[in-house]
SEZAKE-24386 format. One record per residue (C-alpha): x, y, z; chain; residue number from 1. Coordinates in Angstrom, 1 decimal. Layout:
BEGIN
x X&y Y&z Z&ch A&i NUM .
...
END
This chain:
BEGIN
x -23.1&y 23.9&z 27.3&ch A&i 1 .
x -24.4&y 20.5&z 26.4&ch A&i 2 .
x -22.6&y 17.0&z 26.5&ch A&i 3 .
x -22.9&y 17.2&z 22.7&ch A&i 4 .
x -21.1&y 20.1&z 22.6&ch A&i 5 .
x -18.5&y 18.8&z 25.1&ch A&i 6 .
x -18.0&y 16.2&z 22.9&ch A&i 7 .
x -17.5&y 18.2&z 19.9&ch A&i 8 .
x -14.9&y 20.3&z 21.4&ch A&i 9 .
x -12.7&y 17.4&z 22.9&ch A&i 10 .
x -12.9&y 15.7&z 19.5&ch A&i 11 .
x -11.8&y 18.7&z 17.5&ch A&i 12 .
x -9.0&y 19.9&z 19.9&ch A&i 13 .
x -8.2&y 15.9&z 19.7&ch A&i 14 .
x -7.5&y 15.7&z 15.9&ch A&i 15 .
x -6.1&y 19.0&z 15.9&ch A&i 16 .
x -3.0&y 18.0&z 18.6&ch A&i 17 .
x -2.8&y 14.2&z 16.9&ch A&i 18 .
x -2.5&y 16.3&z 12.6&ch A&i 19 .
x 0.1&y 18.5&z 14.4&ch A&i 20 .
x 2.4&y 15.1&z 16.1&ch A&i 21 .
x 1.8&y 13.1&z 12.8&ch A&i 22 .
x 2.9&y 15.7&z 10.9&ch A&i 23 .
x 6.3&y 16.0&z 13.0&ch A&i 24 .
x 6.5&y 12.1&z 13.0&ch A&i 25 .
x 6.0&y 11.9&z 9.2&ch A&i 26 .
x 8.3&y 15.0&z 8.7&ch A&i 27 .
x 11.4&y 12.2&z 10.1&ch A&i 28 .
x 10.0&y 9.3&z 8.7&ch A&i 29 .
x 10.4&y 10.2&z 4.9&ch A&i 30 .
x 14.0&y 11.2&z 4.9&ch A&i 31 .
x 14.7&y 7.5&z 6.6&ch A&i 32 .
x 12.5&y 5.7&z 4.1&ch A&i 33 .
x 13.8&y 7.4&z 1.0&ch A&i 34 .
x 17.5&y 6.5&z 2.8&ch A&i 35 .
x 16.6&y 2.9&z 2.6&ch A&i 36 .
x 19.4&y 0.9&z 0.5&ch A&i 37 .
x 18.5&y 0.3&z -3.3&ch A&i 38 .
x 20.2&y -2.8&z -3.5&ch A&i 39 .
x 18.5&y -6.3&z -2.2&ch A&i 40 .
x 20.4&y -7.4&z 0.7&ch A&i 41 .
x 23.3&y -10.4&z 0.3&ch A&i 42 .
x 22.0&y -12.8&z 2.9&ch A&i 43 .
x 25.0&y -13.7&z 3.7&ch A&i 44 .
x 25.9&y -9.9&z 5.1&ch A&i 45 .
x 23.3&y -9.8&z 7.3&ch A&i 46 .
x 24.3&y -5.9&z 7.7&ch A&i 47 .
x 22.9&y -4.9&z 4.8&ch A&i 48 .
x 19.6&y -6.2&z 5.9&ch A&i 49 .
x 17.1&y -3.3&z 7.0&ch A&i 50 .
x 13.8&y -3.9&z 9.5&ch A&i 51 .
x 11.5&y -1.3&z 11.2&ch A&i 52 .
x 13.3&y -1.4&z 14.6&ch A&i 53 .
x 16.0&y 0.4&z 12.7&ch A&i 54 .
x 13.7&y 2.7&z 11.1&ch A&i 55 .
x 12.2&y 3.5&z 14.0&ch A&i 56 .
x 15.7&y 4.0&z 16.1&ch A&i 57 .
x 16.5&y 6.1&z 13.8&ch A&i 58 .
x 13.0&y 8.8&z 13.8&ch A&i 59 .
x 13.8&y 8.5&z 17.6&ch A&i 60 .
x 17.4&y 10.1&z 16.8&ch A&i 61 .
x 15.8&y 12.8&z 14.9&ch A&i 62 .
x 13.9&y 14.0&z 17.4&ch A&i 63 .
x 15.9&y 16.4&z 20.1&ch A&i 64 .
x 14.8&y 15.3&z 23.4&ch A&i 65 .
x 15.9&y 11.7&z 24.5&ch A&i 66 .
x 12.1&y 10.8&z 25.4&ch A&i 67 .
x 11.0&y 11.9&z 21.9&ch A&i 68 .
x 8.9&y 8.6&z 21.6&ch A&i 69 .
x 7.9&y 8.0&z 25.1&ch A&i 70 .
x 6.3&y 11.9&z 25.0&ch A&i 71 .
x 4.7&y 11.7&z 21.5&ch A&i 72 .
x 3.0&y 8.9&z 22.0&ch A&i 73 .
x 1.6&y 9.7&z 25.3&ch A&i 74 .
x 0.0&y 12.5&z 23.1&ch A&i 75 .
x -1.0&y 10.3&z 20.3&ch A&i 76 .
x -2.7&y 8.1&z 23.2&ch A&i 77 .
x -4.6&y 11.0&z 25.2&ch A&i 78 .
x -5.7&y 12.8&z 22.3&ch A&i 79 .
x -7.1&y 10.1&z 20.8&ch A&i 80 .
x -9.0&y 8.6&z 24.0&ch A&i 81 .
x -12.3&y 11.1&z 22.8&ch A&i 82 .
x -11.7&y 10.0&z 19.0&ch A&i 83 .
x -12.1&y 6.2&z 20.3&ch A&i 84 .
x -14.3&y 6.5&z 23.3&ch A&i 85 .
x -16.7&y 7.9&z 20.6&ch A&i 86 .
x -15.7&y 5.1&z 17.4&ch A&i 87 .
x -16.6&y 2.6&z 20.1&ch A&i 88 .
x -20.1&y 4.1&z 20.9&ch A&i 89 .
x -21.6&y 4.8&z 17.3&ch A&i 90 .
x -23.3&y 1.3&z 15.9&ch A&i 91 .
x -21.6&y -0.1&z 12.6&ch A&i 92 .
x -24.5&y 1.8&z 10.6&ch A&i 93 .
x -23.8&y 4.7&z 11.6&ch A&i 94 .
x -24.2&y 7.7&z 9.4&ch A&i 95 .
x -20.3&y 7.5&z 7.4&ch A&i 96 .
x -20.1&y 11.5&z 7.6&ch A&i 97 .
x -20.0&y 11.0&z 11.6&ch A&i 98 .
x -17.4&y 7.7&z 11.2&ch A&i 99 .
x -15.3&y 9.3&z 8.4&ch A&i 100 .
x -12.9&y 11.6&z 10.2&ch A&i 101 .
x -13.1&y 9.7&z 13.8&ch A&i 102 .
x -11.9&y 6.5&z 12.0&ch A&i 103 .
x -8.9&y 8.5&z 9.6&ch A&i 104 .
x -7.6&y 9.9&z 12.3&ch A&i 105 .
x -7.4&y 6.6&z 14.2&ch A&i 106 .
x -5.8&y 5.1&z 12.1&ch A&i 107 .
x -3.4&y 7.8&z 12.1&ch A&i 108 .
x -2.5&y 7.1&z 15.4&ch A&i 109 .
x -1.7&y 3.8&z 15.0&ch A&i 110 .
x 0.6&y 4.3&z 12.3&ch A&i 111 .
x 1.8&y 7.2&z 14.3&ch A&i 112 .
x 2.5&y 4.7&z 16.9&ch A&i 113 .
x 3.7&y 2.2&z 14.8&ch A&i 114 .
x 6.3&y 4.6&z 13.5&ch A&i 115 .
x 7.5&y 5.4&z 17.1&ch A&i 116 .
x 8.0&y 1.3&z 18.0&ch A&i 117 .
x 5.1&y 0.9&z 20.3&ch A&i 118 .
x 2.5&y -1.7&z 19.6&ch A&i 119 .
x -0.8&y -0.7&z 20.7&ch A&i 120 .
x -4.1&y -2.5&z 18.6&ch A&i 121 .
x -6.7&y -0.2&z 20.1&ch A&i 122 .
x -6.8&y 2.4&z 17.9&ch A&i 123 .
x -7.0&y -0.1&z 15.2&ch A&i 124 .
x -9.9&y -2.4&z 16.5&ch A&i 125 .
x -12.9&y 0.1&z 15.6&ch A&i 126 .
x -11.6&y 0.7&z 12.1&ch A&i 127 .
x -11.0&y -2.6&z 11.1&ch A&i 128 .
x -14.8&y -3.6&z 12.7&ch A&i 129 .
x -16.4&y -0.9&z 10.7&ch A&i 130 .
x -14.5&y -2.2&z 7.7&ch A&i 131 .
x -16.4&y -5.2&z 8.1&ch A&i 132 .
x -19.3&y -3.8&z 6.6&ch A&i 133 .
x -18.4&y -0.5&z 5.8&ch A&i 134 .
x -15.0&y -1.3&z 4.0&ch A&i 135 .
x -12.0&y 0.7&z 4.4&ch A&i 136 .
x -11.7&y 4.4&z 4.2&ch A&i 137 .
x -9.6&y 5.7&z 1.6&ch A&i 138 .
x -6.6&y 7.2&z 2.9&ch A&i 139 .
x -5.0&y 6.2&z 6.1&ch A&i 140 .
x -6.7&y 2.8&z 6.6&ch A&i 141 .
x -6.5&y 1.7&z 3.1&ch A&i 142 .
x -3.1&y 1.8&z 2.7&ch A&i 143 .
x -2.7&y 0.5&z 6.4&ch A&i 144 .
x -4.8&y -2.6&z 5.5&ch A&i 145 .
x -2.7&y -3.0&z 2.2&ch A&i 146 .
x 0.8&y -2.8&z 4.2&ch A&i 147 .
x -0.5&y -5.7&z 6.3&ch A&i 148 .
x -0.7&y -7.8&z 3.7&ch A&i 149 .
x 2.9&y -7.2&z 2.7&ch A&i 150 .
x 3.7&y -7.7&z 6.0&ch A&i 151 .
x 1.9&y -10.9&z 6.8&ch A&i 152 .
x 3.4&y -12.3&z 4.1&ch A&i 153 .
x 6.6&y -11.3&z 5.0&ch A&i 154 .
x 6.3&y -12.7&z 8.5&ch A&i 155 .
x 5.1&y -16.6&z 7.5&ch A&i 156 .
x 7.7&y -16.7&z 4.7&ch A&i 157 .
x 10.0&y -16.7&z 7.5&ch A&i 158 .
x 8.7&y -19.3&z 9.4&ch A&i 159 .
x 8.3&y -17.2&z 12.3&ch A&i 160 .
x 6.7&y -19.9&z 15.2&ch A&i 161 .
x 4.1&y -17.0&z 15.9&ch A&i 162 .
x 3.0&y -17.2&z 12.1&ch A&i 163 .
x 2.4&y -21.3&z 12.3&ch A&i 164 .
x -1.0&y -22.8&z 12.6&ch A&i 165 .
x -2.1&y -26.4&z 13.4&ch A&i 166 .
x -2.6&y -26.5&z 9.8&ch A&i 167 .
x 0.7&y -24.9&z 8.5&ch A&i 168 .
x 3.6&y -26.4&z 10.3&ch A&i 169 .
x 6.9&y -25.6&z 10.2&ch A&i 170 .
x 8.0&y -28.0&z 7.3&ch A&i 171 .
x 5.6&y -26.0&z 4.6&ch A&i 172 .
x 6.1&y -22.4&z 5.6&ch A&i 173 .
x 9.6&y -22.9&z 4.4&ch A&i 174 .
x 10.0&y -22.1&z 0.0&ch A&i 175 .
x 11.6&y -25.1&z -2.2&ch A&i 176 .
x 15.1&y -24.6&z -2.1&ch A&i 177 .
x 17.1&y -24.1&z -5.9&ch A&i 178 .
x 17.2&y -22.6&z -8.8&ch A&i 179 .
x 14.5&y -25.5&z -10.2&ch A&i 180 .
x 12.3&y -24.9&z -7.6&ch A&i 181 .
x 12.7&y -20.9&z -7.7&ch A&i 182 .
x 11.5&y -21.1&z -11.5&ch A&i 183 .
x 8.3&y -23.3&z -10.7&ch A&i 184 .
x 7.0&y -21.5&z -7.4&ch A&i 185 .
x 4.5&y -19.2&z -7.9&ch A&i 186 .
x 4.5&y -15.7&z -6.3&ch A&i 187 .
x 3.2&y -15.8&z -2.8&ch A&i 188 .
x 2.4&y -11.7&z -3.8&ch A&i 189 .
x 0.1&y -10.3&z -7.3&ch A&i 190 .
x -0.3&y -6.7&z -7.5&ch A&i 191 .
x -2.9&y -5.6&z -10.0&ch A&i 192 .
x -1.7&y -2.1&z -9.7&ch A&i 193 .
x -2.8&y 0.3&z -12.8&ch A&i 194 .
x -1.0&y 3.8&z -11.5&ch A&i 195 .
x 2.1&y 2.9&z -9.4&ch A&i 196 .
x 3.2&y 6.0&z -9.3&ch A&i 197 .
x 0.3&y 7.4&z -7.2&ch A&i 198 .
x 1.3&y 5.6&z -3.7&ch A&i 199 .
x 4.7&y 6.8&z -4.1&ch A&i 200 .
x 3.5&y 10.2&z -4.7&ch A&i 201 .
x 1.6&y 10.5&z -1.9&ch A&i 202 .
x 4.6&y 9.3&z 0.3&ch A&i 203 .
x 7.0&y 12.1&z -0.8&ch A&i 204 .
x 4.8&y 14.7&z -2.1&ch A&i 205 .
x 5.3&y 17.9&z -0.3&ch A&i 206 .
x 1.5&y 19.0&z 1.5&ch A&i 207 .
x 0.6&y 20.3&z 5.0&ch A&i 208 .
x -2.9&y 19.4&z 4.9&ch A&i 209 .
x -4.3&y 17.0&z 7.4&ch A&i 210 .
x -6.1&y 14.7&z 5.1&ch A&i 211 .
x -2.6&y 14.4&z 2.9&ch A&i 212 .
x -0.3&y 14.1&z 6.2&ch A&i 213 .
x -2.5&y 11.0&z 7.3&ch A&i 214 .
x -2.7&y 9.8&z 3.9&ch A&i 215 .
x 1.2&y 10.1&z 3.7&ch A&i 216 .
x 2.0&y 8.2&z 6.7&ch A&i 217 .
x -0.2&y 5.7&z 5.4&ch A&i 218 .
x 1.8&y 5.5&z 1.9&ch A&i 219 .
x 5.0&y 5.4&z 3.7&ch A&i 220 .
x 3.6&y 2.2&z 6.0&ch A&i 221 .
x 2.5&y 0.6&z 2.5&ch A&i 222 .
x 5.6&y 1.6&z 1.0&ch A&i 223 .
x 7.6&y 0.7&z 4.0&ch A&i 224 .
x 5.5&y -3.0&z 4.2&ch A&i 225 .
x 7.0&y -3.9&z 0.5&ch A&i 226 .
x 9.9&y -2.9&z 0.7&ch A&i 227 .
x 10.9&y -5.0&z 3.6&ch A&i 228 .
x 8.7&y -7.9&z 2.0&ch A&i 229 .
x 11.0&y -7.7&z -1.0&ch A&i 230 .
x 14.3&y -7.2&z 0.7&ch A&i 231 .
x 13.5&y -10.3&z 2.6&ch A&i 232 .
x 13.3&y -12.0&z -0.8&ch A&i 233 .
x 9.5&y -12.2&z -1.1&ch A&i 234 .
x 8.1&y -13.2&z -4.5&ch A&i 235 .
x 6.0&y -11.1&z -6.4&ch A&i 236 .
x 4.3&y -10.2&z -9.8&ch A&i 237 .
x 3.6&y -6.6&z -10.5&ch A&i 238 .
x 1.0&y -6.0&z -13.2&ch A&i 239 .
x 0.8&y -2.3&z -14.5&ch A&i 240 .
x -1.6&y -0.9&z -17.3&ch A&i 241 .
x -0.2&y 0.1&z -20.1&ch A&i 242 .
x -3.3&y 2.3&z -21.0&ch A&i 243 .
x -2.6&y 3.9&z -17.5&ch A&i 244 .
x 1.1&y 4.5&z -18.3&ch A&i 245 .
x 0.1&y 6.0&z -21.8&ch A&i 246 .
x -2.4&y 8.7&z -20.9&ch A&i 247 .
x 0.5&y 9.0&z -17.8&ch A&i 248 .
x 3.2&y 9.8&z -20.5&ch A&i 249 .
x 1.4&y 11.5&z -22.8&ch A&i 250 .
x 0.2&y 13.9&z -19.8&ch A&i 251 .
x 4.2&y 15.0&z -19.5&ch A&i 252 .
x 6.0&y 16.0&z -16.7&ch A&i 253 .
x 4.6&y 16.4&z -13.2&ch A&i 254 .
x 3.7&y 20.4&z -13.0&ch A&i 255 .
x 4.6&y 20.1&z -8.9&ch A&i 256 .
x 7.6&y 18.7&z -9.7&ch A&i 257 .
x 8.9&y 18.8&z -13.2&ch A&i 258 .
x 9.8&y 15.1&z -13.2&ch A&i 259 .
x 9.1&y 12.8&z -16.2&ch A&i 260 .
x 6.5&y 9.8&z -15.0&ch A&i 261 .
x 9.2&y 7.5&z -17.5&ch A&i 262 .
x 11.8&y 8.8&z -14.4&ch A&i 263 .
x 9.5&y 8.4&z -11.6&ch A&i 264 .
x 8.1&y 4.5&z -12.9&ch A&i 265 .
x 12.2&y 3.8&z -13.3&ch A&i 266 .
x 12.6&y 5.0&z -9.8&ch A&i 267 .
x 10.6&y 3.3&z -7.9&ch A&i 268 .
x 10.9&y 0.0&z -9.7&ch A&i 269 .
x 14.7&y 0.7&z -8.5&ch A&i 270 .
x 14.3&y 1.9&z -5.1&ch A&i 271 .
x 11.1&y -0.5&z -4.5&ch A&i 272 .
x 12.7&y -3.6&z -6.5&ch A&i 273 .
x 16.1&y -3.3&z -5.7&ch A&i 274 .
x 16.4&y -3.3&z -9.5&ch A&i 275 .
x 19.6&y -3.2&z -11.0&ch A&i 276 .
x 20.1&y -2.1&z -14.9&ch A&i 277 .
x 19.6&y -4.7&z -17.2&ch A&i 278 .
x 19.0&y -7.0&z -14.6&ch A&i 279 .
x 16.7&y -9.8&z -14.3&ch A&i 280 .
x 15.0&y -10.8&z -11.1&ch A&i 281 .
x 12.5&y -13.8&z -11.7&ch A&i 282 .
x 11.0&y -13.7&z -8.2&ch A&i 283 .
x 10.0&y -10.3&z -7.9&ch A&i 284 .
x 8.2&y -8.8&z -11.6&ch A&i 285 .
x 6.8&y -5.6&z -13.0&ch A&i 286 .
x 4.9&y -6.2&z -15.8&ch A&i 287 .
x 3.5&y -3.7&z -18.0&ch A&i 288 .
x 0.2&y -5.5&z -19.7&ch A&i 289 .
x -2.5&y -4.9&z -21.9&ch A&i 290 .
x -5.4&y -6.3&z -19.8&ch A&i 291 .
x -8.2&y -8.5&z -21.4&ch A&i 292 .
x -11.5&y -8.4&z -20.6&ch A&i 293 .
x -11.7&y -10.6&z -17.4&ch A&i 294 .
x -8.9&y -8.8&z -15.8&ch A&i 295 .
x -10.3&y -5.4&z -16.5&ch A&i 296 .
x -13.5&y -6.2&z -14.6&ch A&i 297 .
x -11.7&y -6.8&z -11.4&ch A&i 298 .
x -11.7&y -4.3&z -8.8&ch A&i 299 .
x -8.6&y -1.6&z -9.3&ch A&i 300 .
x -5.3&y -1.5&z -7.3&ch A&i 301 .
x -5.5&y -5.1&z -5.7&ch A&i 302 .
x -2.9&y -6.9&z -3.1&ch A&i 303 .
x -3.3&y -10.3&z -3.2&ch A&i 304 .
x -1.2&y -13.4&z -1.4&ch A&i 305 .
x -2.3&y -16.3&z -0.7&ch A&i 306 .
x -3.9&y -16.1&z 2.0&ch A&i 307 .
x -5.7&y -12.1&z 2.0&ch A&i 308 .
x -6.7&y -9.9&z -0.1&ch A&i 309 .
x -7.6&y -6.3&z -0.7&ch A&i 310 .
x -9.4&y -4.0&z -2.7&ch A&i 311 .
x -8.5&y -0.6&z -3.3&ch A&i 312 .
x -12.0&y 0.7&z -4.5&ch A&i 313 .
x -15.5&y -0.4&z -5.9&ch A&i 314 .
x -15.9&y -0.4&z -9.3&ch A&i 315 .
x -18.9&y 1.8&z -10.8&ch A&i 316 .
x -22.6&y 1.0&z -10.3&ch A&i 317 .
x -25.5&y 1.9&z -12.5&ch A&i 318 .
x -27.8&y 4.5&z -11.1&ch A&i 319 .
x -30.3&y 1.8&z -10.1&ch A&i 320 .
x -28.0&y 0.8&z -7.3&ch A&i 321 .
x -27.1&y -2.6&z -9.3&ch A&i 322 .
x -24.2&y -3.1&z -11.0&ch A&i 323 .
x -24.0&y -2.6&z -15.0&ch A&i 324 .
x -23.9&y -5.4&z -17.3&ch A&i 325 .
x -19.9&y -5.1&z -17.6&ch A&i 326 .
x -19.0&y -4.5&z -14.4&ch A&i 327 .
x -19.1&y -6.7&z -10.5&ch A&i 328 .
x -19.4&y -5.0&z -7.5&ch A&i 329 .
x -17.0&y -5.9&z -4.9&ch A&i 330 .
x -18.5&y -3.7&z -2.2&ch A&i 331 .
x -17.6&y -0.9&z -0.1&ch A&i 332 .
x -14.6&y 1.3&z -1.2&ch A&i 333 .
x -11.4&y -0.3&z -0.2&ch A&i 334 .
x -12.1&y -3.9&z 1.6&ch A&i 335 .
x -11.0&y -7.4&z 2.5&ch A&i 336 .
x -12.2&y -10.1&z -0.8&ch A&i 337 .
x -13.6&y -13.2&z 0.3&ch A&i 338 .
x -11.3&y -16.1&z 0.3&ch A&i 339 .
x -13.0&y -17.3&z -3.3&ch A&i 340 .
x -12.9&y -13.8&z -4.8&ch A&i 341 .
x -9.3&y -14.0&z -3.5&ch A&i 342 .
x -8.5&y -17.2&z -5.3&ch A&i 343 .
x -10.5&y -16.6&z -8.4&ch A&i 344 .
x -8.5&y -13.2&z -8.9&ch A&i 345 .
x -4.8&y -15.0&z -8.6&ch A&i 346 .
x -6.2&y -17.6&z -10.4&ch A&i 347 .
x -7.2&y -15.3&z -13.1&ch A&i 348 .
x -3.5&y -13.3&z -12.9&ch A&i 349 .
x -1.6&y -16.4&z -12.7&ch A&i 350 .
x -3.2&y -18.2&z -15.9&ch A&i 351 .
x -2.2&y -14.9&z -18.1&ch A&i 352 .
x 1.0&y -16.1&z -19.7&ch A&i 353 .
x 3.2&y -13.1&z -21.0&ch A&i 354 .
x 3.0&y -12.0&z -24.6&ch A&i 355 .
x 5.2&y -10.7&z -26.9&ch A&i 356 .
x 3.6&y -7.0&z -26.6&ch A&i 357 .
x 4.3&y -7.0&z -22.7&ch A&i 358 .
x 7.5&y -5.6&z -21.2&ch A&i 359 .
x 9.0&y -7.1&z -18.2&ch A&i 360 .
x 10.3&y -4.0&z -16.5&ch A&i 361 .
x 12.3&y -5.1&z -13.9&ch A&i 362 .
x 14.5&y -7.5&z -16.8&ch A&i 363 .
x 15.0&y -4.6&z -19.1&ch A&i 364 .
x 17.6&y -1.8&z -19.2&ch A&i 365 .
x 16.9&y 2.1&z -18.4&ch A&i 366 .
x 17.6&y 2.7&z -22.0&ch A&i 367 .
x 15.0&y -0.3&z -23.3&ch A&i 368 .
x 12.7&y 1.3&z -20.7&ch A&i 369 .
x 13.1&y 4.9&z -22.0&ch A&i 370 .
x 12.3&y 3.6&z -25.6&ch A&i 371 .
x 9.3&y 2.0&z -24.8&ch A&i 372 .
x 7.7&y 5.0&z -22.6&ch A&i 373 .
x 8.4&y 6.9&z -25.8&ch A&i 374 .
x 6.9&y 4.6&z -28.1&ch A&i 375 .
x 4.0&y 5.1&z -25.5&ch A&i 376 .
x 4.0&y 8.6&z -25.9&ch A&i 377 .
x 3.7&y 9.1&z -29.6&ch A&i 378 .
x 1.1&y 5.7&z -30.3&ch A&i 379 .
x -2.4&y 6.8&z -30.2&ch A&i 380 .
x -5.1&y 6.7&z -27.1&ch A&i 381 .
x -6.7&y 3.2&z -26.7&ch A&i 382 .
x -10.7&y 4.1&z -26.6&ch A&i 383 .
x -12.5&y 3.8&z -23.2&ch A&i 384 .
x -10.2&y 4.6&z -20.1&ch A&i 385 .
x -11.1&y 5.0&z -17.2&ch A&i 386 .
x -9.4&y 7.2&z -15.4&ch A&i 387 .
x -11.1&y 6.5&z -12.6&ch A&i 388 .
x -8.8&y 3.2&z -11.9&ch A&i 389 .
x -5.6&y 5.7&z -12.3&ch A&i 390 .
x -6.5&y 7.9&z -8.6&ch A&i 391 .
x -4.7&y 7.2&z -5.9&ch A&i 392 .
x -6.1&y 6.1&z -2.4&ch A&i 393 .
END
């Protein structure tokens, strides 16, 4: 048998052993993050306060054996030494269908790892360096890539010394202080996010498949990264679609689960935002928009702060391989923006002043909220949407 062969074999049994740990990791990790508390923490009851070292404490607990972690990641590791010995070895233009399932399930394991408290880049490195040309796959890596974000921003609002640079000292990575100040600031996170709904989903939907288990742990990193971002008291504006939320509506309840999108949107501006009813929470927004032109020709599903970016997916081309007339290609599926395609976006997000026709979800009650979705339901079909912008990654 040939070395090619060899290879082959080591790679398949590899991914198989790394589904079947991810899939045990993720079956503990869901439960913990759906546990997490509703309520933004009172900073001054620093018990209510929630971080990953818990989470992960508490996966640990779940499993039987005390060495849980200490075994499941020694398989994570030596399963995944062919997956990366080979990552390493293929050039960046290498054909995708060879980088495709070597790179998911990498980042699989670091996410796996991540999950199980123990730091480890390597798996990481050759996905983000084929994202460098190639962009981000969608799945795993996507939503990993998104998550840091979050969590970036997370980590230099609090001053951490690790997070300073010779250009940001300590005495600007701290926010105004005050009510004054609070109104002024502007969010440190924008979200151009036209289907919500679809990360969540992929968190807590139910599916033993390998491609949905690594794309669930993903969703639950993402998911995790903001939720911790907002506990913390990180500021944020949250645009939503409401073209995306009609056809969402009008499509009625989920066959898989029977649940009402209207439910599912309230949910997870509550369990994501902390939201209480018929409160209002200036630093941290859902909007519900009718986009104009220039913000419908930016890329769909974007995480911005203010210092990265990321793209969830490309938008169309033409058949030529050039981008239409109405459109601007961003790239690869899924990547970092440049700093000025960064800056131009939150430029273009934070110069759209509200209108009367939007709804600020997270200042409204469930009842308000209900009324609108069924306004929604019964108005007719705007023309032209894309549904392509309501998939998730």
């Amino acid at each position: 048998m040939d070395q090619l062969t060899e290879d082959a074999k080591a790679i398949a049994q590899a991914m198989n052993v790394i589904d079947d740990v991810l899939a045990l990791i993720l079956k503990h990790v869901r439960p913990q993050l759906q546990s997490l508390p509703n309520a933004l923490p009172d900073p001054r009851n620093p018990e209510q306060e929630f971080d990953i070292t818990s989470l992960q404490s508490r996966v640990l607990a779940s499993f039987p054996e005390a060495t849980a972690g200490r075994r499941l990641s020694s398989m994570l590791l030596t399963n995944a030494a062919p997956l990366l010995a080979k990552a390493n070895s293929l050039p960046l233009d290498a054909n995708p269908e060879q980088l495709e399932p070597l790179l998911k399930y990498l980042s699989g394991v670091w996410l796996g790892l991540y999950f199980l408290g123990i730091p480890f880049i390597h798996p990481w490195e050759p996905v983000a360096r084929h994202a460098e040309r190639n962009g981000y796959q969608r799945g795993p890596a996507i939503f990993k890539a998104a998550g840091d974000v979050y969590r970036e921003a997370r980590r230099r609002s609090a001053g951490s010394p690790a997070s300073r640079t010779a250009e940001q000292p300590a005495a600007t990575v701290a926010p105004p202080k005050g009510p004054a100040a609070a109104e002024r600031e502007e969010p440190e996170m924008l979200l151009l996010d036209p289907n919500p709904i679809a990360i969540r989903d992929r968190a807590f939907q139910d599916d033993r498949s390998p491609d949905f288990v690594l794309a669930a742990i993903g969703a639950c990193y993402e998911l995790l990264q903001l939720r911790l971002y907002l506990q913390a008291g990180g500021s944020i504006r949250h645009f939503v679609f409401r073209s995306t939320l009609q056809e969402t509506f009008q499509r009625g309840a989920d066959p898989r689960t029977g649940k009402d999108p209207a439910d599912e949107l309230w949910a997870l501006a509550q369990r994501s935002y902390g939201l209480r009813d018929g409160g209002d929470n200036k630093k941290q927004q859902i909007v519900v928009i009718d986009p104009d032109e220039t913000i419908k020709r930016m890329p769909p599903s974007v995480v911005l702060s203010t210092r990265q970016g990321i793209f969830r997916s490309r938008l169309r081309r033409s058949k030529d391989g050039e981008s239409s007339s109405d459109e601007i290609y961003y790239g690869a599926d899924g990547n970092r923006l440049t700093d000025t395609q960064r800056d131009l976006m939150r430029s273009v997000l934070l110069k759209r002043e509200d209108r009367p026709e939007d709804l600020i979800v997270t200042a409204t009650s469930k009842e308000k909220f209900k009324e609108f979705c069924e306004e929604l339901r019964s108005a007719p079909m705007p023309p032209c949407i894309d549904s392509a912008r309501t998939s998730p990654a």
